[in-house]
C-alpha positions as CSV (number, residue, x, y, z in Angstrom):
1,X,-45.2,25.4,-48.5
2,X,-48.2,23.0,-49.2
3,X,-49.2,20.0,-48.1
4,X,-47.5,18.6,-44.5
5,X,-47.2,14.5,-44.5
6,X,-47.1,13.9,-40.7
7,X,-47.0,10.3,-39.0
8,X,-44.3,9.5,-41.8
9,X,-42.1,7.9,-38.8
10,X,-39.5,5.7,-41.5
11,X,-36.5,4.9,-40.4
12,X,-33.5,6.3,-42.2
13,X,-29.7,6.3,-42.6
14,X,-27.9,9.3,-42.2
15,X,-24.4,11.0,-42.6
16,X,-23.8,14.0,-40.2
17,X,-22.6,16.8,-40.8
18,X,-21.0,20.0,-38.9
19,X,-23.9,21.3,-38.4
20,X,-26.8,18.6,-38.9
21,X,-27.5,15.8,-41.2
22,X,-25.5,16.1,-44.4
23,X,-27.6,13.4,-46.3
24,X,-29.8,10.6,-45.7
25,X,-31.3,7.5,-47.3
26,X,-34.7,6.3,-47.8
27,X,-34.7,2.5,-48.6
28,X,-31.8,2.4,-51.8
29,X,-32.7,6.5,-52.4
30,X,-30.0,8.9,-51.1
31,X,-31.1,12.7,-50.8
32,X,-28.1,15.2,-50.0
33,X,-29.2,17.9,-47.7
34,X,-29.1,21.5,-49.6
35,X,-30.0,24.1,-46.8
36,X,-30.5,23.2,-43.1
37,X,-34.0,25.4,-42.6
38,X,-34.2,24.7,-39.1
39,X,-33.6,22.5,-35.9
40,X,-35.5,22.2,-32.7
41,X,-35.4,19.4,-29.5
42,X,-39.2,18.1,-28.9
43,X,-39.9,16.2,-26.0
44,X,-42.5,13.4,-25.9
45,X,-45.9,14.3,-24.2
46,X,-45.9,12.7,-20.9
47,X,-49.4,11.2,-21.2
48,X,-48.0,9.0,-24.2
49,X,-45.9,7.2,-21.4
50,X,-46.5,4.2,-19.0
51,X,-44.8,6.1,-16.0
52,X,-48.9,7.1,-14.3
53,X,-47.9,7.5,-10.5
54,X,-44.6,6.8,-10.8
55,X,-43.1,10.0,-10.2
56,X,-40.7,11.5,-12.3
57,X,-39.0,9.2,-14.8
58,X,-35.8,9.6,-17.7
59,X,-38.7,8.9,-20.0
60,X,-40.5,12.0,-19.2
61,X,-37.8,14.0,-20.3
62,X,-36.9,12.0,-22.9
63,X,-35.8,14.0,-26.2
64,X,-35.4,14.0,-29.4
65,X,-33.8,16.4,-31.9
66,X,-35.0,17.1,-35.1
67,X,-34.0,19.0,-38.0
68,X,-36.0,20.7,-41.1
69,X,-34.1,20.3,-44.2
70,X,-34.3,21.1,-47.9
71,X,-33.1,17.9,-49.7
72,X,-32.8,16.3,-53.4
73,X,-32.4,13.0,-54.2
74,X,-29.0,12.3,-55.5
75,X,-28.8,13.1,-59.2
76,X,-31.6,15.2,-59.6
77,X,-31.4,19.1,-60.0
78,X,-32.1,21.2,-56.8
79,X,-34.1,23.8,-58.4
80,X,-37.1,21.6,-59.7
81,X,-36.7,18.7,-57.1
82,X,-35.8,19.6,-54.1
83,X,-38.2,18.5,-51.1
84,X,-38.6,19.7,-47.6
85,X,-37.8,16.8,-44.7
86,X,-37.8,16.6,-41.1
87,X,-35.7,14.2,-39.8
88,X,-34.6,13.4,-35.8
89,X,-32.6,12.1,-34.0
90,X,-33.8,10.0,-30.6
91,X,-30.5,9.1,-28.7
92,X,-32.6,6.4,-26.0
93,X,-33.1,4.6,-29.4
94,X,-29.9,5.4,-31.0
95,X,-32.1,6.0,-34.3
96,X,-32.8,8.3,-37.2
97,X,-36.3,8.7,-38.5
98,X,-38.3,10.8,-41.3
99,X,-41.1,12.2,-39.4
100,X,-42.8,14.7,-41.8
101,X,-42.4,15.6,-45.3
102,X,-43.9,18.7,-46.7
103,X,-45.0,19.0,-50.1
């Protein structure tokens, strides 16, 4: 793998699958997910939050999950377009997001 594109942080629309997203769009693009590579559950570092002397907080713990997928935009062949895309999932937002893309 190359290059990692980090701080993406787009909003996307996605269709779920059994096991993870199944596809997703990007603006009018839709990509169908190919190979789930991984998934993991990151939590938010607590410094990043208002909740200084508070004690603990739902924030705190707040997660998100996020999966590493292979993915080609609809259309396209898999075996000379097919990208690499983490996407999560953050249930206090109720939102989808592209967070890195790896060339």
């Amino acid at each position: 793998m190359g290059r990692v594109l980090s701080g993406v942080g787009e909003e996307v629309r996605v269709e779920r699958g059994a096991l993870g997203p199944a596809q997703f769009w990007r603006g009018q693009s839709r990509y169908v997910v190919g190979e789930l590579l991984d998934s993991w559950v990151e939590t938010a570092p607590w410094w990043r939050h208002g909740a200084a002397g508070t004690g603990a907080s739902a924030e705190l713990v707040a997660t998100r999950e996020v999966w590493r997928v292979e993915a080609v935009r609809a259309g396209r062949s898999r075996m000379s377009f097919a990208g690499v895309y983490d996407l999560s999932w953050e249930s206090t937002d109720n939102r989808w997001s592209l967070v890195r893309v790896h060339d």
